[in-house]
C-alpha positions in Angstrom: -49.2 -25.0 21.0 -49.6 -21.1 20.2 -52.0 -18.9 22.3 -55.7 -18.4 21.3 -56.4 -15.3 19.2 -59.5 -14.1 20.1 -61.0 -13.3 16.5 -64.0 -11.2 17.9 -63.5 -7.6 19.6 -64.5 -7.1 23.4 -67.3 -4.8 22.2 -68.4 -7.5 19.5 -68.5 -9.7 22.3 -70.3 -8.0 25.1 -73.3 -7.5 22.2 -73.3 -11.5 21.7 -73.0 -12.1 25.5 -76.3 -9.9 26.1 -78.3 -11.8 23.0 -76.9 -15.1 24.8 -78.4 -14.3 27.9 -81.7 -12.5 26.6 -82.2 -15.6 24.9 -81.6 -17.6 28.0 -83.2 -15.9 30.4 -86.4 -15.0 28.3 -87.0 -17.6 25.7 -85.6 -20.7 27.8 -86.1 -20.3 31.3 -90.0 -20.3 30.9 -89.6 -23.8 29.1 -87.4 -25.9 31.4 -90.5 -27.9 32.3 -91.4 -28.8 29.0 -88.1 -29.9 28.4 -88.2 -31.6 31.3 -91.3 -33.5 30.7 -90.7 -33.9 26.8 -87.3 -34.8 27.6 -86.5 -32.8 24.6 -84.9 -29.2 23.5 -88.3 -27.7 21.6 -87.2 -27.3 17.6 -88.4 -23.8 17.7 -85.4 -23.3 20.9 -82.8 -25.4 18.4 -83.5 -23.3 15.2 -83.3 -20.1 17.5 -80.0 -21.3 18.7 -78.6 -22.1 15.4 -79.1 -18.5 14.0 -77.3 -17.2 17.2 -74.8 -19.2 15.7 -74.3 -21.1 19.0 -73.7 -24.5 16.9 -70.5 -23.1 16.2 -69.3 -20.1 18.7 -65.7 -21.8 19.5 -65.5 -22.1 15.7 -62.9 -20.1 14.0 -64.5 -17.7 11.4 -62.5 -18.9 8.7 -64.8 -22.1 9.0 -68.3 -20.6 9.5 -68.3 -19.9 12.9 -68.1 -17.1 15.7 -64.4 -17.4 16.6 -64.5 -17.0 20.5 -61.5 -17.6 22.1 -61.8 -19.5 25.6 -61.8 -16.8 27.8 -65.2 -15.6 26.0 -65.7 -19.1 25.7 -66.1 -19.7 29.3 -68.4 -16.3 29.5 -71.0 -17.8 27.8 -71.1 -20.8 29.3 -71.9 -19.2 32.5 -75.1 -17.7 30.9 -75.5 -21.3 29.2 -75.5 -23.1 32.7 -78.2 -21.4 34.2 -80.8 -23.0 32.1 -81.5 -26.8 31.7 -78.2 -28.3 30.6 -79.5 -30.0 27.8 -79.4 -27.0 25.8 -75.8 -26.5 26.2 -75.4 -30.4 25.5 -77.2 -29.8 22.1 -74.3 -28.0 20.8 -71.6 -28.6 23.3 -69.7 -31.2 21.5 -69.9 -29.2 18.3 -68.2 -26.2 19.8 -66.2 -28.6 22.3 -64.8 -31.7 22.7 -65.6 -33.2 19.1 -65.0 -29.6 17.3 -62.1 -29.1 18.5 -60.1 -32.2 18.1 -61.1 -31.0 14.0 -59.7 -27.2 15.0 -56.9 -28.7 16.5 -55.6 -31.9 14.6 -57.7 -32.2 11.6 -56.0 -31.7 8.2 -56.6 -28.6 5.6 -59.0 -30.8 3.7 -60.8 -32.6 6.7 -61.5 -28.8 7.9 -62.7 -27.6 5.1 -65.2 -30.6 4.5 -67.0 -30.6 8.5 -65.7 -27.4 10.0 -68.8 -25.3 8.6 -71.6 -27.7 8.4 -70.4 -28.0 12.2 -70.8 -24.9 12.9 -73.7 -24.3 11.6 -75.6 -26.6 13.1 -76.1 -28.2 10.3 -74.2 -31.3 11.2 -74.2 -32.5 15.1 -70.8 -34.1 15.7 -70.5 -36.7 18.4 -67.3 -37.5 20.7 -67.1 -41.4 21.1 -64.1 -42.1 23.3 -65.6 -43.2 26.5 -66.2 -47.1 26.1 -67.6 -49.6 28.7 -63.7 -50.6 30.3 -62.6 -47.3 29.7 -64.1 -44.0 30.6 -61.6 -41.2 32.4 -58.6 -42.9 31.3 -58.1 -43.0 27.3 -55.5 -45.5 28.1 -57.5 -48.6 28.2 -59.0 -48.2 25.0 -60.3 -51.4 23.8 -62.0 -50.5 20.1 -60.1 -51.5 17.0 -58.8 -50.8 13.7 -57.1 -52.6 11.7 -55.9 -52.0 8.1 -57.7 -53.8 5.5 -56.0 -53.1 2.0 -56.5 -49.4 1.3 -59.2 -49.0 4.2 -59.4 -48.8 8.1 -62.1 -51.3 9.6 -63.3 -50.3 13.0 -64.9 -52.6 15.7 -65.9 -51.3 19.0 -68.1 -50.7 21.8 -68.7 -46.8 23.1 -71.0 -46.3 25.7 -72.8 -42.9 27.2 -72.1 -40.7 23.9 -73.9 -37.4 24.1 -75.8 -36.5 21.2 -75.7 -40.0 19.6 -79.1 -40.3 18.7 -79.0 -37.4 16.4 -75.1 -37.4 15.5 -74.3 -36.9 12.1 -70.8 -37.3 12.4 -68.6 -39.2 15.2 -65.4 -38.9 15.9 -64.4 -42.1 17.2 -60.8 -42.9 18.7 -59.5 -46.2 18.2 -56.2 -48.1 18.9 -54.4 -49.1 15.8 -51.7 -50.7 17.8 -50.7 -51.6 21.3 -48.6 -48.7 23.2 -44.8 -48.7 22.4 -42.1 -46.7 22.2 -43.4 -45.3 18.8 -46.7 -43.8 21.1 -49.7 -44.7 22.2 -51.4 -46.2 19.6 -54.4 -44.9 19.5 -56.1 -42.7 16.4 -58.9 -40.7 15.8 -61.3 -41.1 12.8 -64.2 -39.1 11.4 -66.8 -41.9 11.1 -70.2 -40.7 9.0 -73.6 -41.6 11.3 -74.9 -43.5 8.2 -71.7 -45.8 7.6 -72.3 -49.3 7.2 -72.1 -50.7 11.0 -72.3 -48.0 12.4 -75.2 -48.7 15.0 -76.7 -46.3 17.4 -78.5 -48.2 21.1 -81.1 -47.0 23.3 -81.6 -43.7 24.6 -80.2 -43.9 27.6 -82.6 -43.2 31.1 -80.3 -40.9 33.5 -81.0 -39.4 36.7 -81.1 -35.5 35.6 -80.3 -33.6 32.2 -83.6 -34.4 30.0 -83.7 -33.8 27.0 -79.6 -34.0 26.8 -79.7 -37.5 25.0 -77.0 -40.3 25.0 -76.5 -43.7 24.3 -74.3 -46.7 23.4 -72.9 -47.2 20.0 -71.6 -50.0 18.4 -68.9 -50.1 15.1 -68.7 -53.1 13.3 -66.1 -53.9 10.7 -67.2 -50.2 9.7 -64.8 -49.5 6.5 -63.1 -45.7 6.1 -60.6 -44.9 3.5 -57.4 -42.6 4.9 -59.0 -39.5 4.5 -61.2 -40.2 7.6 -58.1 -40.4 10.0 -57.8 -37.1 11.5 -54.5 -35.5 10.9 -53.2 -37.9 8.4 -51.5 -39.8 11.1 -52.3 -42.7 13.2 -50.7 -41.4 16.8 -52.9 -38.1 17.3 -55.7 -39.8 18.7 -54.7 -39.9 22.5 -53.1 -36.1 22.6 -55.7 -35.0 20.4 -57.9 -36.4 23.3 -56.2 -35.1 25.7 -56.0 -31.6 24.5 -59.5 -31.5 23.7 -60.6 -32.9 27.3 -58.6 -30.4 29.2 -60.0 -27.2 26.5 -63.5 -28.9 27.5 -62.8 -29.2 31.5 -62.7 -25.5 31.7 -65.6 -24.9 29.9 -67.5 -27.6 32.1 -66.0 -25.9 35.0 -68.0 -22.5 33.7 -70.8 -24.5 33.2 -71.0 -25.2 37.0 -70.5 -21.8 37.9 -73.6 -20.9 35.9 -76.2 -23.5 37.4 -74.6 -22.5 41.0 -75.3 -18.6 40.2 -79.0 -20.2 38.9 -79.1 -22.4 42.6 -77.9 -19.6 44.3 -80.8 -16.9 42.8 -83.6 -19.3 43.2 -82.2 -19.3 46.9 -82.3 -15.6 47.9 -85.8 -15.3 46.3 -87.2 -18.4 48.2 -85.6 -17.0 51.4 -87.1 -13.6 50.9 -90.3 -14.6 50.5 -91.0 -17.6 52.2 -92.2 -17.7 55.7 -92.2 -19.3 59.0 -94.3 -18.3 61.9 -95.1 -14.9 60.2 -91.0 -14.2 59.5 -89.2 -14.6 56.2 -87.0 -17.6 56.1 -84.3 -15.5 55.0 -84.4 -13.4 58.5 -83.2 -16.4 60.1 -79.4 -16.5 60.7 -79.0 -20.7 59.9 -80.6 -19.6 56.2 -78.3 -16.8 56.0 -75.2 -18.9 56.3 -76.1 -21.5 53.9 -76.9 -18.2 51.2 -73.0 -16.8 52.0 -71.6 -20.2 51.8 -73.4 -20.8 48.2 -72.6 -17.3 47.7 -68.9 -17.8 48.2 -68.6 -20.9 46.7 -69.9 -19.2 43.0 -68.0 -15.9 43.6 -64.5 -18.0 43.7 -65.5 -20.3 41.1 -66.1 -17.5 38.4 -63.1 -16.0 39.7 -61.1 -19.2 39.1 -62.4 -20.2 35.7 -62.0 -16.9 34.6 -58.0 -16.8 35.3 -57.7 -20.6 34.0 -59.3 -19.5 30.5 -57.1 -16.6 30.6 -53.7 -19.3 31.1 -55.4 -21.4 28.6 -55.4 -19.1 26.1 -51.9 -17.4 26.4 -50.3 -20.7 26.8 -49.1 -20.8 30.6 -50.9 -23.4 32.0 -52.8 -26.1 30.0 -52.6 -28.9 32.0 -53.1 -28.5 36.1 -55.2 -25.5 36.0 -58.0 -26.9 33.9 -58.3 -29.8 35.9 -58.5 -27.7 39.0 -61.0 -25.4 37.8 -63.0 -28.6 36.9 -62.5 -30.2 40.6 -63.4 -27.3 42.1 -66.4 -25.5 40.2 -68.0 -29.0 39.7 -67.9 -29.9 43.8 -68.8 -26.3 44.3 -72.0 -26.9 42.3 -73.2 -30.1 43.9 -72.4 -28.1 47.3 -74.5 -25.1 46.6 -77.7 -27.3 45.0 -77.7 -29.4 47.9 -77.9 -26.2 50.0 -80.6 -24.8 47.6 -83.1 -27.9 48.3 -82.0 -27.4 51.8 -83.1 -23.9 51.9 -86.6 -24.4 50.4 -86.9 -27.5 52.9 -89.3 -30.0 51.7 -90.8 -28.0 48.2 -86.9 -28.3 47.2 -87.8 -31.6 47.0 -90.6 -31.6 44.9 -90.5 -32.1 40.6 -91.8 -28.8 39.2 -89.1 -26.7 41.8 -86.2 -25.6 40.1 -83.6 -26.6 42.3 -84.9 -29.8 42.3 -84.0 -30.3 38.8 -80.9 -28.2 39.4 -79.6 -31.1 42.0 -80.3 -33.8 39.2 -78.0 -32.1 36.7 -75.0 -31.0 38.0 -74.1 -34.2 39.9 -73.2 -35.5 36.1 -70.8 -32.5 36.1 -68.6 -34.4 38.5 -68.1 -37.5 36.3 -68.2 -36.8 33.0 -64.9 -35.3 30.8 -62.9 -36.8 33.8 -64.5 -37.4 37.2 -63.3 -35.3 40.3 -60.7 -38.1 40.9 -59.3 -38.4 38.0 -59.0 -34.1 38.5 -57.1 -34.9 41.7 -54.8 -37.6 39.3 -53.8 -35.0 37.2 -53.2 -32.2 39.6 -51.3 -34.1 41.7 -48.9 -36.0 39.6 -48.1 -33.0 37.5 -47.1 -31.1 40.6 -44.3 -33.8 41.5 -43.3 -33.9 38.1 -42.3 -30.8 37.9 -40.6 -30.6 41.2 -38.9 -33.6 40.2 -37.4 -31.8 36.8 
Protein backbone atom coordinates (compact mmCIF):
# COMPACT_ATOMS: atom_id res chain seq x y z
CA UNK A 1 0.00 0.00 0.00
CA UNK A 2 1.53 3.46 -1.09
CA UNK A 3 2.02 6.35 1.42
CA UNK A 4 -0.79 8.98 2.12
CA UNK A 5 -0.45 12.24 0.13
CA UNK A 6 -1.59 14.80 2.05
CA UNK A 7 -3.75 16.81 -0.61
CA UNK A 8 -4.16 19.96 1.62
CA UNK A 9 -1.00 22.38 2.44
CA UNK A 10 0.23 22.87 6.14
CA UNK A 11 -1.02 26.42 5.96
CA UNK A 12 -4.47 25.26 4.42
CA UNK A 13 -4.56 23.13 7.29
CA UNK A 14 -3.62 25.13 10.35
CA UNK A 15 -6.73 27.57 8.95
CA UNK A 16 -9.18 24.37 9.02
CA UNK A 17 -7.71 23.25 12.39
CA UNK A 18 -8.50 26.73 14.06
CA UNK A 19 -12.33 26.72 12.40
CA UNK A 20 -12.39 23.10 13.94
CA UNK A 21 -11.69 24.11 17.19
CA UNK A 22 -13.57 27.59 17.19
CA UNK A 23 -16.40 25.63 16.37
CA UNK A 24 -15.79 23.17 19.10
CA UNK A 25 -14.92 25.15 21.76
CA UNK A 26 -17.56 27.93 21.14
CA UNK A 27 -20.56 26.51 19.47
CA UNK A 28 -20.40 22.95 21.10
CA UNK A 29 -19.02 23.00 24.38
CA UNK A 30 -21.92 25.31 25.74
CA UNK A 31 -24.41 22.47 24.43
CA UNK A 32 -23.04 19.22 25.84
CA UNK A 33 -25.87 19.17 28.28
CA UNK A 34 -28.49 19.44 25.86
CA UNK A 35 -27.02 16.73 24.03
CA UNK A 36 -26.80 14.99 26.94
CA UNK A 37 -30.34 15.25 27.96
CA UNK A 38 -31.82 15.17 24.29
CA UNK A 39 -29.62 12.42 23.68
CA UNK A 40 -29.21 13.98 20.35
CA UNK A 41 -26.54 16.22 18.17
CA UNK A 42 -28.92 19.60 17.74
CA UNK A 43 -29.64 19.83 13.67
CA UNK A 44 -28.46 23.35 13.74
CA UNK A 45 -24.73 21.67 15.28
CA UNK A 46 -25.11 18.86 12.27
CA UNK A 47 -25.80 21.46 9.40
CA UNK A 48 -22.89 23.58 10.89
CA UNK A 49 -20.69 20.56 10.73
CA UNK A 50 -21.61 19.60 7.22
CA UNK A 51 -20.54 23.07 5.73
CA UNK A 52 -17.16 22.68 7.62
CA UNK A 53 -17.12 19.82 5.46
CA UNK A 54 -16.43 17.54 8.44
CA UNK A 55 -18.81 14.71 6.82
CA UNK A 56 -16.11 14.10 4.65
CA UNK A 57 -12.48 15.53 5.91
CA UNK A 58 -10.54 12.10 5.30
CA UNK A 59 -12.20 12.18 1.88
CA UNK A 60 -10.00 12.65 -0.99
CA UNK A 61 -10.90 15.85 -2.99
CA UNK A 62 -11.31 14.13 -6.14
CA UNK A 63 -14.61 12.78 -4.39
CA UNK A 64 -16.05 15.94 -2.67
CA UNK A 65 -14.18 15.95 0.27
CA UNK A 66 -11.29 17.75 2.27
CA UNK A 67 -8.42 15.28 1.55
CA UNK A 68 -6.54 15.12 4.99
CA UNK A 69 -4.09 12.75 5.17
CA UNK A 70 -3.87 10.85 8.74
CA UNK A 71 -1.39 12.82 10.31
CA UNK A 72 -3.92 15.86 9.94
CA UNK A 73 -6.41 13.38 10.43
CA UNK A 74 -5.45 12.64 13.87
CA UNK A 75 -5.01 16.63 14.56
CA UNK A 76 -8.51 17.09 14.40
CA UNK A 77 -9.54 14.48 16.23
CA UNK A 78 -7.83 15.83 19.14
CA UNK A 79 -9.97 19.04 18.98
CA UNK A 80 -12.97 16.54 18.12
CA UNK A 81 -12.49 14.62 21.43
CA UNK A 82 -12.74 17.32 23.69
CA UNK A 83 -16.42 17.71 23.19
CA UNK A 84 -19.20 15.08 23.67
CA UNK A 85 -18.22 12.18 21.51
CA UNK A 86 -21.27 11.90 19.79
CA UNK A 87 -20.36 14.62 17.54
CA UNK A 88 -17.39 12.95 16.26
CA UNK A 89 -19.63 9.60 16.04
CA UNK A 90 -22.03 11.56 13.71
CA UNK A 91 -19.50 11.66 11.08
CA UNK A 92 -16.91 9.25 12.17
CA UNK A 93 -17.76 6.31 10.19
CA UNK A 94 -18.16 8.50 7.14
CA UNK A 95 -14.57 9.81 7.28
CA UNK A 96 -13.50 6.36 8.98
CA UNK A 97 -14.06 3.00 9.22
CA UNK A 98 -17.07 2.74 6.52
CA UNK A 99 -15.40 5.58 4.18
CA UNK A 100 -12.52 4.18 3.93
CA UNK A 101 -13.06 0.63 3.12
CA UNK A 102 -14.78 2.74 -0.26
CA UNK A 103 -11.26 4.90 -0.54
CA UNK A 104 -9.45 1.93 -0.19
CA UNK A 105 -11.17 -1.21 -1.96
CA UNK A 106 -14.17 0.18 -3.67
CA UNK A 107 -14.12 0.07 -7.60
CA UNK A 108 -13.91 3.40 -10.05
CA UNK A 109 -17.62 3.17 -10.39
CA UNK A 110 -18.64 2.34 -6.64
CA UNK A 111 -16.44 5.62 -5.82
CA UNK A 112 -17.89 7.69 -8.03
CA UNK A 113 -21.66 6.69 -7.00
CA UNK A 114 -21.12 7.15 -2.71
CA UNK A 115 -17.80 8.83 -2.33
CA UNK A 116 -19.36 12.48 -2.64
CA UNK A 117 -22.82 12.11 -1.16
CA UNK A 118 -20.48 10.59 1.69
CA UNK A 119 -18.69 13.31 2.05
CA UNK A 120 -21.02 15.67 2.07
CA UNK A 121 -22.97 14.60 4.52
CA UNK A 122 -25.46 13.97 2.47
CA UNK A 123 -25.43 10.18 2.95
CA UNK A 124 -24.47 8.68 6.56
CA UNK A 125 -22.61 5.40 5.86
CA UNK A 126 -22.75 2.73 8.52
CA UNK A 127 -19.97 -0.07 9.28
CA UNK A 128 -21.75 -3.40 10.12
CA UNK A 129 -19.15 -5.94 10.91
CA UNK A 130 -19.41 -6.45 14.55
CA UNK A 131 -22.19 -9.28 15.04
CA UNK A 132 -23.50 -10.88 18.29
CA UNK A 133 -20.56 -14.11 18.20
CA UNK A 134 -18.19 -11.96 16.65
CA UNK A 135 -17.06 -8.51 17.64
CA UNK A 136 -12.92 -7.95 17.79
CA UNK A 137 -12.24 -10.82 15.72
CA UNK A 138 -13.65 -10.62 11.98
CA UNK A 139 -12.85 -14.19 11.95
CA UNK A 140 -15.95 -15.64 13.30
CA UNK A 141 -18.19 -13.99 11.12
CA UNK A 142 -21.42 -15.79 11.04
CA UNK A 143 -23.72 -13.54 8.39
CA UNK A 144 -24.22 -14.99 4.91
CA UNK A 145 -24.36 -14.68 1.28
CA UNK A 146 -25.08 -16.76 -0.99
CA UNK A 147 -25.40 -16.51 -4.77
CA UNK A 148 -28.88 -16.60 -6.07
CA UNK A 149 -28.84 -16.48 -10.00
CA UNK A 150 -27.35 -13.13 -10.97
CA UNK A 151 -27.82 -11.61 -7.24
CA UNK A 152 -26.13 -11.91 -3.74
CA UNK A 153 -28.73 -12.68 -0.83
CA UNK A 154 -27.57 -11.65 2.55
CA UNK A 155 -28.88 -13.00 6.01
CA UNK A 156 -27.43 -11.87 9.20
CA UNK A 157 -27.43 -10.50 12.53
CA UNK A 158 -25.13 -7.20 13.44
CA UNK A 159 -25.30 -5.84 16.64
CA UNK A 160 -24.09 -2.26 18.24
CA UNK A 161 -23.69 -0.39 14.63
CA UNK A 162 -23.12 3.24 15.21
CA UNK A 163 -25.16 5.51 13.24
CA UNK A 164 -27.75 2.74 12.35
CA UNK A 165 -30.66 4.59 13.04
CA UNK A 166 -30.02 7.20 10.55
CA UNK A 167 -27.68 5.12 7.99
CA UNK A 168 -28.27 5.61 4.55
CA UNK A 169 -25.89 3.28 3.42
CA UNK A 170 -24.17 0.10 5.19
CA UNK A 171 -21.46 -1.55 4.46
CA UNK A 172 -21.95 -4.91 5.56
CA UNK A 173 -19.27 -7.81 5.51
CA UNK A 174 -20.40 -11.17 4.96
CA UNK A 175 -18.81 -14.68 4.38
CA UNK A 176 -19.47 -16.03 1.04
CA UNK A 177 -17.56 -19.15 1.83
CA UNK A 178 -15.83 -20.95 4.70
CA UNK A 179 -11.92 -20.06 5.00
CA UNK A 180 -9.61 -22.00 2.67
CA UNK A 181 -6.58 -21.93 1.10
CA UNK A 182 -8.27 -19.55 -1.61
CA UNK A 183 -8.72 -16.80 1.70
CA UNK A 184 -10.89 -15.94 4.10
CA UNK A 185 -14.04 -15.86 2.74
CA UNK A 186 -15.52 -13.15 3.73
CA UNK A 187 -16.79 -9.92 1.39
CA UNK A 188 -17.89 -6.63 1.76
CA UNK A 189 -21.14 -5.25 0.18
CA UNK A 190 -22.67 -1.78 -0.10
CA UNK A 191 -26.21 -2.56 1.18
CA UNK A 192 -28.84 0.63 0.62
CA UNK A 193 -30.76 1.44 4.24
CA UNK A 194 -34.03 1.04 2.32
CA UNK A 195 -33.34 -2.54 0.74
CA UNK A 196 -35.89 -4.95 1.07
CA UNK A 197 -34.93 -6.78 4.62
CA UNK A 198 -32.92 -4.63 5.58
CA UNK A 199 -34.25 -3.99 9.26
CA UNK A 200 -32.92 -1.54 11.71
CA UNK A 201 -33.65 -2.59 16.05
CA UNK A 202 -33.94 -0.42 18.95
CA UNK A 203 -31.80 2.36 19.83
CA UNK A 204 -29.65 1.02 21.96
CA UNK A 205 -29.47 2.38 25.97
CA UNK A 206 -25.49 2.71 26.78
CA UNK A 207 -23.75 3.81 29.73
CA UNK A 208 -22.13 7.25 28.25
CA UNK A 209 -21.96 8.79 24.63
CA UNK A 210 -25.66 10.32 24.20
CA UNK A 211 -26.76 11.26 21.49
CA UNK A 212 -24.05 8.87 19.58
CA UNK A 213 -26.81 6.30 18.42
CA UNK A 214 -26.54 2.49 17.78
CA UNK A 215 -28.38 -0.47 17.41
CA UNK A 216 -28.93 -3.99 16.02
CA UNK A 217 -29.57 -4.73 12.49
CA UNK A 218 -30.94 -7.55 10.90
CA UNK A 219 -30.58 -8.66 6.86
CA UNK A 220 -32.87 -10.93 5.59
CA UNK A 221 -32.56 -12.66 2.17
CA UNK A 222 -31.77 -8.94 1.27
CA UNK A 223 -31.02 -9.21 -2.72
CA UNK A 224 -27.88 -7.01 -4.31
CA UNK A 225 -26.76 -7.42 -7.86
CA UNK A 226 -22.64 -7.52 -8.30
CA UNK A 227 -22.14 -4.07 -8.40
CA UNK A 228 -22.77 -3.78 -4.60
CA UNK A 229 -19.73 -6.08 -3.79
CA UNK A 230 -16.94 -3.71 -3.09
CA UNK A 231 -14.03 -4.15 -5.27
CA UNK A 232 -15.54 -6.54 -7.68
CA UNK A 233 -14.20 -9.48 -5.74
CA UNK A 234 -15.43 -11.66 -3.09
CA UNK A 235 -12.06 -11.98 -0.76
CA UNK A 236 -11.54 -8.14 0.17
CA UNK A 237 -13.87 -8.10 2.88
CA UNK A 238 -11.61 -9.28 5.79
CA UNK A 239 -8.28 -7.07 4.71
CA UNK A 240 -10.51 -4.47 3.69
CA UNK A 241 -11.56 -4.74 7.41
CA UNK A 242 -8.59 -4.98 8.64
CA UNK A 243 -7.01 -2.08 6.95
CA UNK A 244 -9.77 0.10 7.80
CA UNK A 245 -9.71 -0.96 11.66
CA UNK A 246 -6.11 -0.33 12.10
CA UNK A 247 -6.48 3.48 9.89
CA UNK A 248 -9.50 3.88 12.46
CA UNK A 249 -7.40 2.68 15.79
CA UNK A 250 -5.20 5.58 15.41
CA UNK A 251 -7.72 8.00 14.92
CA UNK A 252 -9.57 6.53 18.16
CA UNK A 253 -6.32 6.68 19.78
CA UNK A 254 -6.37 10.78 19.05
CA UNK A 255 -9.74 10.77 20.05
CA UNK A 256 -8.61 9.79 23.62
CA UNK A 257 -5.96 12.19 23.74
CA UNK A 258 -8.53 14.91 23.18
CA UNK A 259 -11.11 14.02 25.99
CA UNK A 260 -7.91 13.43 28.33
CA UNK A 261 -6.53 17.12 27.43
CA UNK A 262 -10.61 18.10 28.08
CA UNK A 263 -10.38 15.77 31.71
CA UNK A 264 -7.21 17.15 32.31
CA UNK A 265 -8.38 21.25 31.92
CA UNK A 266 -11.50 20.78 33.78
CA UNK A 267 -8.94 19.48 36.44
CA UNK A 268 -6.56 22.43 36.88
CA UNK A 269 -9.54 24.81 36.87
CA UNK A 270 -11.41 22.79 39.69
CA UNK A 271 -8.16 22.66 41.59
CA UNK A 272 -7.47 26.32 41.27
CA UNK A 273 -10.48 27.37 42.55
CA UNK A 274 -11.89 25.07 44.74
CA UNK A 275 -11.34 25.17 48.40
CA UNK A 276 -10.77 23.41 51.54
CA UNK A 277 -10.43 25.00 54.85
CA UNK A 278 -9.82 28.45 53.21
CA UNK A 279 -6.94 26.81 50.74
CA UNK A 280 -7.24 25.97 47.08
CA UNK A 281 -7.37 22.23 46.49
CA UNK A 282 -4.80 22.63 44.03
CA UNK A 283 -2.19 23.89 46.87
CA UNK A 284 -2.32 20.51 48.28
CA UNK A 285 0.52 18.23 47.12
CA UNK A 286 -1.79 14.74 46.89
CA UNK A 287 -3.94 17.00 44.07
CA UNK A 288 -0.90 18.03 42.52
CA UNK A 289 0.24 14.56 41.73
CA UNK A 290 -2.82 13.32 40.34
CA UNK A 291 -2.68 16.80 37.82
CA UNK A 292 1.13 15.71 36.66
CA UNK A 293 0.10 12.10 36.39
CA UNK A 294 -3.01 13.09 34.01
CA UNK A 295 -0.64 15.61 32.78
CA UNK A 296 1.89 13.06 31.62
CA UNK A 297 -0.33 10.54 30.62
CA UNK A 298 -1.88 13.24 27.65
CA UNK A 299 1.56 14.75 26.86
CA UNK A 300 2.86 11.11 25.78
CA UNK A 301 -0.20 10.12 24.28
CA UNK A 302 -0.20 13.08 21.70
CA UNK A 303 3.26 12.46 21.33
CA UNK A 304 2.69 8.84 20.41
CA UNK A 305 -0.30 9.24 18.11
CA UNK A 306 1.37 11.81 16.44
CA UNK A 307 4.49 9.58 15.30
CA UNK A 308 2.02 6.49 14.60
CA UNK A 309 0.02 8.77 12.02
CA UNK A 310 3.29 9.89 10.73
CA UNK A 311 4.36 5.76 10.13
CA UNK A 312 0.87 5.32 8.91
CA UNK A 313 1.08 7.52 6.31
CA UNK A 314 4.64 6.96 4.88
CA UNK A 315 4.19 3.28 5.00
CA UNK A 316 6.51 2.03 7.87
CA UNK A 317 4.40 0.68 10.25
CA UNK A 318 0.68 -0.17 9.74
CA UNK A 319 0.17 -2.83 11.78
CA UNK A 320 1.84 -2.80 15.55
CA UNK A 321 1.92 0.82 15.95
CA UNK A 322 -1.75 1.52 15.50
CA UNK A 323 -2.64 -0.91 17.89
CA UNK A 324 -0.29 0.39 20.41
CA UNK A 325 -1.32 3.89 20.05
CA UNK A 326 -4.92 2.56 20.56
CA UNK A 327 -3.90 0.41 23.89
CA UNK A 328 -2.21 3.13 25.26
CA UNK A 329 -4.15 6.56 24.60
CA UNK A 330 -7.44 4.64 25.32
CA UNK A 331 -6.15 3.25 29.04
CA UNK A 332 -4.46 6.64 29.39
CA UNK A 333 -7.95 8.24 29.09
CA UNK A 334 -9.92 6.07 31.40
CA UNK A 335 -6.77 6.74 33.80
CA UNK A 336 -6.89 10.48 33.68
CA UNK A 337 -11.05 10.65 33.96
CA UNK A 338 -10.99 8.53 36.91
CA UNK A 339 -8.41 11.01 38.32
CA UNK A 340 -10.61 14.05 37.16
CA UNK A 341 -13.84 12.78 39.31
CA UNK A 342 -11.19 12.09 41.84
CA UNK A 343 -10.03 15.51 41.93
CA UNK A 344 -13.42 17.26 42.19
CA UNK A 345 -14.22 14.55 45.01
CA UNK A 346 -17.91 14.07 45.32
CA UNK A 347 -19.30 17.04 42.57
CA UNK A 348 -17.16 14.74 40.06
CA UNK A 349 -19.77 12.51 40.68
CA UNK A 350 -22.63 14.48 40.12
CA UNK A 351 -24.75 14.56 36.31
CA UNK A 352 -24.34 18.20 35.12
CA UNK A 353 -20.15 18.03 35.91
CA UNK A 354 -18.21 17.58 33.08
CA UNK A 355 -15.97 14.94 34.01
CA UNK A 356 -18.75 13.14 35.02
CA UNK A 357 -19.86 12.66 31.59
CA UNK A 358 -16.22 12.53 30.52
CA UNK A 359 -15.81 9.06 32.63
CA UNK A 360 -19.05 7.69 30.91
CA UNK A 361 -17.53 8.11 27.41
CA UNK A 362 -14.28 7.12 27.15
CA UNK A 363 -14.59 3.76 28.86
CA UNK A 364 -16.31 2.67 25.28
CA UNK A 365 -12.96 3.79 23.76
CA UNK A 366 -11.45 0.73 25.24
CA UNK A 367 -13.77 -1.73 23.53
CA UNK A 368 -14.86 -0.66 20.50
CA UNK A 369 -12.61 -0.99 16.94
CA UNK A 370 -10.76 -3.82 18.94
CA UNK A 371 -10.76 -3.87 22.80
CA UNK A 372 -7.39 -3.21 24.67
CA UNK A 373 -6.89 -7.07 24.56
CA UNK A 374 -7.29 -7.71 21.32
CA UNK A 375 -4.47 -4.41 21.06
CA UNK A 376 -2.18 -6.63 23.22
CA UNK A 377 -3.10 -9.70 20.48
CA UNK A 378 -1.86 -7.85 17.86
CA UNK A 379 1.19 -6.26 19.34
CA UNK A 380 2.36 -9.23 20.57
CA UNK A 381 2.07 -11.82 17.96
CA UNK A 382 3.44 -9.49 15.36
CA UNK A 383 6.49 -8.91 17.36
CA UNK A 384 7.32 -12.85 17.37
CA UNK A 385 6.55 -13.02 13.95
CA UNK A 386 8.96 -11.00 12.88
CA UNK A 387 11.68 -12.21 15.08
CA UNK A 388 10.72 -15.50 13.87
CA UNK A 389 11.34 -14.38 9.88
Amino acid sequence: MTSEVPEVSDEDFQEILAQTRHFIRTAVVPREQEILDDDRVPDDLRDQAKKMGLFGYAIPQRFGGLGLNLVQDVEMAMELGYTSLALRSMFGTNNGIAGQVLVGFGTDEQKRRWLESIASGDTVASFALTEPGAGSNPAGLKTKAVRDQRDWVINGQKRFITNAPVADLFIVFARTRPADDKGPGIAVFLVPADAPGVEVGVKDAKMGQEGAWTSDVSFTDVHVDDSALIGGNEDIGYRAAMTSLARGRVHIAAIAVGAAQRALDESVAYAATATQGGTAIGNFQLVQAMLADQQTGVLAGRALVRDTARQWVDNVDRRIAPSAAKLFCTEMAGKVADLAVQVHGGSGYMRGVPVERIYRDVRLLRLYEGTSEIQQLIIGSNLVKAAQR
